[in-house]
C-alpha positions in Angstrom: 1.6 24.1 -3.5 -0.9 22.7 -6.3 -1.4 18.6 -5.4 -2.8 16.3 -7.0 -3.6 12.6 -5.8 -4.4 9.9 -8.3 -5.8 6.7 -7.4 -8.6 6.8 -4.8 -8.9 3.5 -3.3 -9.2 2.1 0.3 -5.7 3.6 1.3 -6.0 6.8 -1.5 -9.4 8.1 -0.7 -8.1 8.4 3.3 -4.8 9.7 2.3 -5.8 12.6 0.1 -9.0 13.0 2.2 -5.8 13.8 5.3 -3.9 16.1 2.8 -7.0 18.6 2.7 -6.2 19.4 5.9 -3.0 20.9 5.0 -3.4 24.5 4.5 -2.4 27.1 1.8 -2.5 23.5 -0.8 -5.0 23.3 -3.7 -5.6 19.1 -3.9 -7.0 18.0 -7.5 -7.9 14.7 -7.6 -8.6 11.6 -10.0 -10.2 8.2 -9.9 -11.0 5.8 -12.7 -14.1 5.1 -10.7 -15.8 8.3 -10.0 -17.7 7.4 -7.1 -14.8 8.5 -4.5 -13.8 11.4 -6.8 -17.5 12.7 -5.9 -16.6 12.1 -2.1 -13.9 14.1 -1.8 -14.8 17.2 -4.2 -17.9 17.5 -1.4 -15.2 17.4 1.3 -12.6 20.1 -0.5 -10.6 19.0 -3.4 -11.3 19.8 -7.4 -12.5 16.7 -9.4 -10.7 16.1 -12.6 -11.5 14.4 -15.5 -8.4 12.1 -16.0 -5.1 11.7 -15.0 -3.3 14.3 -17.3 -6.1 16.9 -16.2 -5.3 16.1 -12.1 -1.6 17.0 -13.1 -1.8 20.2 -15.0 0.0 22.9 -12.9 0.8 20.2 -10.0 3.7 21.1 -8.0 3.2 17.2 -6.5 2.2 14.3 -8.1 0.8 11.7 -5.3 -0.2 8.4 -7.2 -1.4 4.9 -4.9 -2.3 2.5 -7.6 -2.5 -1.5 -7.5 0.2 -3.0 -9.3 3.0 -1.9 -11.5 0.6 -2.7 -14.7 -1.7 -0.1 -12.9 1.1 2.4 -12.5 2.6 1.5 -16.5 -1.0 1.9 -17.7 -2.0 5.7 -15.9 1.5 6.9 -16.0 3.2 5.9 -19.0 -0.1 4.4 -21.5 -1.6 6.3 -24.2 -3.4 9.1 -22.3 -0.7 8.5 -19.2 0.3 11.4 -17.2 4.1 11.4 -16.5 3.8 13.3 -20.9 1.7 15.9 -18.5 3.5 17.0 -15.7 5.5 20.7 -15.2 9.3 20.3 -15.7 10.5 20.3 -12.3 7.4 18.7 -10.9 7.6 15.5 -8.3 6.1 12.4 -8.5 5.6 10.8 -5.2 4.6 7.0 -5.8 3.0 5.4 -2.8 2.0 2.2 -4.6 3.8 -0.5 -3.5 5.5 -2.4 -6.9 9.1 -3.7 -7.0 12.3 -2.0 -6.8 13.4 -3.0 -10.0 10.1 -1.3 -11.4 10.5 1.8 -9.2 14.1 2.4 -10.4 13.0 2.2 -13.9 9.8 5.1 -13.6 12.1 7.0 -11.4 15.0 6.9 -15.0 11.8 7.3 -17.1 10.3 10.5 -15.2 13.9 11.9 -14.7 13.9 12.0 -18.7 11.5 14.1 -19.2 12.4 16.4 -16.8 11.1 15.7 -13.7 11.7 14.3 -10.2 10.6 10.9 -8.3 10.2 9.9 -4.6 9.1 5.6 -4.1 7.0 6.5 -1.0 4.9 3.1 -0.2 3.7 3.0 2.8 3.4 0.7 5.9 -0.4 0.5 7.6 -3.6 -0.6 6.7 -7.2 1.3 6.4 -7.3 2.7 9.5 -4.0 4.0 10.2 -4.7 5.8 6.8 -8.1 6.9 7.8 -6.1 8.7 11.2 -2.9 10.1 9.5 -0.5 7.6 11.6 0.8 5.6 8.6 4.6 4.8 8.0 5.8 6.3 5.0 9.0 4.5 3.6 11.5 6.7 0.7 13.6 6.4 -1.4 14.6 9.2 -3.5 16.8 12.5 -3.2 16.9 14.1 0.4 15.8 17.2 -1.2 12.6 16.1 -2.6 11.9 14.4 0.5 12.2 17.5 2.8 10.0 19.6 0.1 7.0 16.9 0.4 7.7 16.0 4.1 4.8 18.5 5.4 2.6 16.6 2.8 3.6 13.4 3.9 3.3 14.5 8.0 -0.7 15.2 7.3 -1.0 11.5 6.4 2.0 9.1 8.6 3.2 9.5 11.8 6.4 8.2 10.6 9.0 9.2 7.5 11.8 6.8 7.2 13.9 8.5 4.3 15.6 4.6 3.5 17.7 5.5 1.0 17.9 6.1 -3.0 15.0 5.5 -5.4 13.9 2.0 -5.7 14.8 1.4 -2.0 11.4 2.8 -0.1 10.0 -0.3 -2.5 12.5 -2.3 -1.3 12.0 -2.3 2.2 8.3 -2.5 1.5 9.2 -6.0 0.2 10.6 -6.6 3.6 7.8 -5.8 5.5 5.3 -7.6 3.5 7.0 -10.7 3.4 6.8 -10.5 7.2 3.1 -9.3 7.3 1.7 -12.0 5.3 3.9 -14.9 6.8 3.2 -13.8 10.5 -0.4 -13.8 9.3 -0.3 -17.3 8.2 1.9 -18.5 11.2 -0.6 -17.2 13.9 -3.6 -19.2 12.0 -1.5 -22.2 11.7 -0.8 -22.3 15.7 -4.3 -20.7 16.4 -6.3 -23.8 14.5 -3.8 -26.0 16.3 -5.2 -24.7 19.5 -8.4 -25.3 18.6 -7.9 -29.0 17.9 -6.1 -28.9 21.5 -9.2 -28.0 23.2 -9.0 -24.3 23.5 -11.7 -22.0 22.4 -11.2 -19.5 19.5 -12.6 -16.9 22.0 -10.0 -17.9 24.6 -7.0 -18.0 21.7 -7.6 -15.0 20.2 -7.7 -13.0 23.2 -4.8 -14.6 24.6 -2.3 -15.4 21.7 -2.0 -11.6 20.3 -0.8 -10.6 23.8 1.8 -12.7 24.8 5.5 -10.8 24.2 6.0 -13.3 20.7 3.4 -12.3 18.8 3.5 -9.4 16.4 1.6 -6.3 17.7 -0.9 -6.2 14.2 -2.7 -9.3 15.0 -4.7 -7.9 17.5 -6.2 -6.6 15.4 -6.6 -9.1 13.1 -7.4 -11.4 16.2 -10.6 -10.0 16.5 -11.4 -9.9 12.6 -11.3 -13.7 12.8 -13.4 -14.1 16.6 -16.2 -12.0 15.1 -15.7 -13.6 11.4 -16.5 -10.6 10.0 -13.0 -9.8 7.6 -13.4 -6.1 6.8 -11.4 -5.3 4.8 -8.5 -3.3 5.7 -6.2 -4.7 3.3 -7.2 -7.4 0.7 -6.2 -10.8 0.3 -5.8 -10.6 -3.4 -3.8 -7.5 -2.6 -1.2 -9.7 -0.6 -1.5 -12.0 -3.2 0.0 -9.6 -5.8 2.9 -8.6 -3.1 4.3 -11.7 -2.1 4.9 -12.2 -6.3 6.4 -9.0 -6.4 8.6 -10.2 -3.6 9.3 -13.6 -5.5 10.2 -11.7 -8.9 12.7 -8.9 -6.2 14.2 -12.5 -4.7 14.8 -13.8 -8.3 16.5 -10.8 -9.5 18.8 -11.0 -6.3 19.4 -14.8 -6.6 18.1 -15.2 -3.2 16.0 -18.3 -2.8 12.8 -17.3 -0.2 11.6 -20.6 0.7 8.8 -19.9 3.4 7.4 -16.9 1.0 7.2 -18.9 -1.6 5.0 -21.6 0.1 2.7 -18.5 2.0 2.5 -17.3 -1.6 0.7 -20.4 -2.4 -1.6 -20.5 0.3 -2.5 -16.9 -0.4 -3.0 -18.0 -4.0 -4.9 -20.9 -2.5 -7.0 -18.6 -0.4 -7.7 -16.4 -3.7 -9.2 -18.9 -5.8 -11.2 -20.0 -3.1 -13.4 -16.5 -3.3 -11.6 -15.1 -0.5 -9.3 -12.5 -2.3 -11.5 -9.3 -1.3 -11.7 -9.8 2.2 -8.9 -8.7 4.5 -6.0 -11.2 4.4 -6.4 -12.0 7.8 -9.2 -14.3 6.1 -6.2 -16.8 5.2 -7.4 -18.1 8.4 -10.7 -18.9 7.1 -9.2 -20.8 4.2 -6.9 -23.0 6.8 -9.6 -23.5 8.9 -11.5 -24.8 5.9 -9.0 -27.5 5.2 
């Protein structure tokens, strides 16, 4: 098949830099930044100029963007490439946005002729950088089963959740999870701290016990060396958990704990902190 991946960020770059290993597959790729464009032509792929260029004779369309503005802008703006695609062709849309958003490009690229898989995923830098992230769909069975060998080069798991708009559903599930288990563990780690305990001690003993979510090991060792590389940014969190408090409007279904980790994130992000990994909402706690 001719692929191409637009968007190559911290989880893009890995991702299509995993679908070069897929065999018989051109991969054409695109990057408003050209930097990891440059990156990956020396590694395989063919550059391309813009959006609409990476999508010229693409069987698959793979797009992991920032934000639905992100997505509106390359996909449906003035030079956007959804006007670009074959008839036919798939979009597969691992950028996380909200269901409401998804179901609306999925209507929009059906219109013009073409088909439409929400595929955001679950796993940070690494697990993206070793092809063993979570892929969540929603879409037609079909079109999952065409792009599953694609998607088995990049996750370990493909959970097909259901029609389009519910891969980004579940996505808001998981997130709200992720970021309030961050800030429950720094909460109760700081706590310990004022209890006499040393950091050292908590956060090699905390992230083993059988309550404690298996990511913040991690994590737990992000914050004992203080060093928050980035795996996946604050600010990024940030622009989820509002995503999740616009999907919780829309359902009428008050999210009173989210609502208050959304703050602290937001807290956290003004403080400077919103390009280091969000475990660093432990930094901003500890600073208070």
């Amino acid at each position: 098949m001719n692929v191409a991946f637009i968007g190559l960020g911290i989880m893009g770059s890995r991702m299509a830099r995993n679908l070069l290993k897929s065999e018989g597959n051109e991969l054409k790729v695109f990057n408003r930044s050209p930097e990891a464009v440059s990156e990956l032509q020396k590694a395989g792929a063919r550059p391309a100029d813009s959006a609409r260029a990476a999508v010229a004779g693409a069987d698959v369309v793979f797009t992991m963007l920032s934000s639905p503005d992100v997505v509106e802008s390359v996909a449906f703006g003035e030079s956007g490439f959804v006007e670009a695609m074959e008839q036919g062709a798939l979009w597969v849309n691992c950028s996380t946005v909200n269901p409401s958003y998804t179901r609306e490009c999925d209507e929009r690229a059906r219109a013009r002729g073409l088909r439409f898989l929400d595929a955001p995923v679950a796993g940070t830098k690494k697990p993206a950088e070793t092809g063993e992230l979570t892929f969540l769909l929603g879409g037609k069975a079909y079109d999952v089963e065409q792009v599953r060998p694609l998607l088995e080069h990049m996750g370990q798991k493909i959970l097909h959740v259901g029609a389009a708009g519910q891969g980004s559903a579940f996505k808001m599930l998981v997130n709200a999870l992720l970021a309030q288990t961050m800030l429950v563990y720094s909460e109760t780690a700081l706590l310990g701290e004022k209890l006499g305990f040393s950091r050292e001690f908590l956060m090699d003993t905390l992230p083993n016990l059988p309550v404690t979510a298996p990511f913040l090991k991690a994590k737990a060792q992000l914050i004992k060396d203080g060093n928050y590389d980035t795996q996946f940014p604050l600010e990024l969190m940030l622009k989820d958990l509002q995503l999740l408090d616009v999907t919780a409007y829309e359902q009428k279904q008050p999210l009173f704990l989210a609502s208050l980790a959304k703050s602290v994130y937001g807290q956290a992000n003004s403080a400077g902190l919103g390009r280091e990994d969000f475990a660093a909402v432990f930094e901003h706690l500890a600073r208070h």
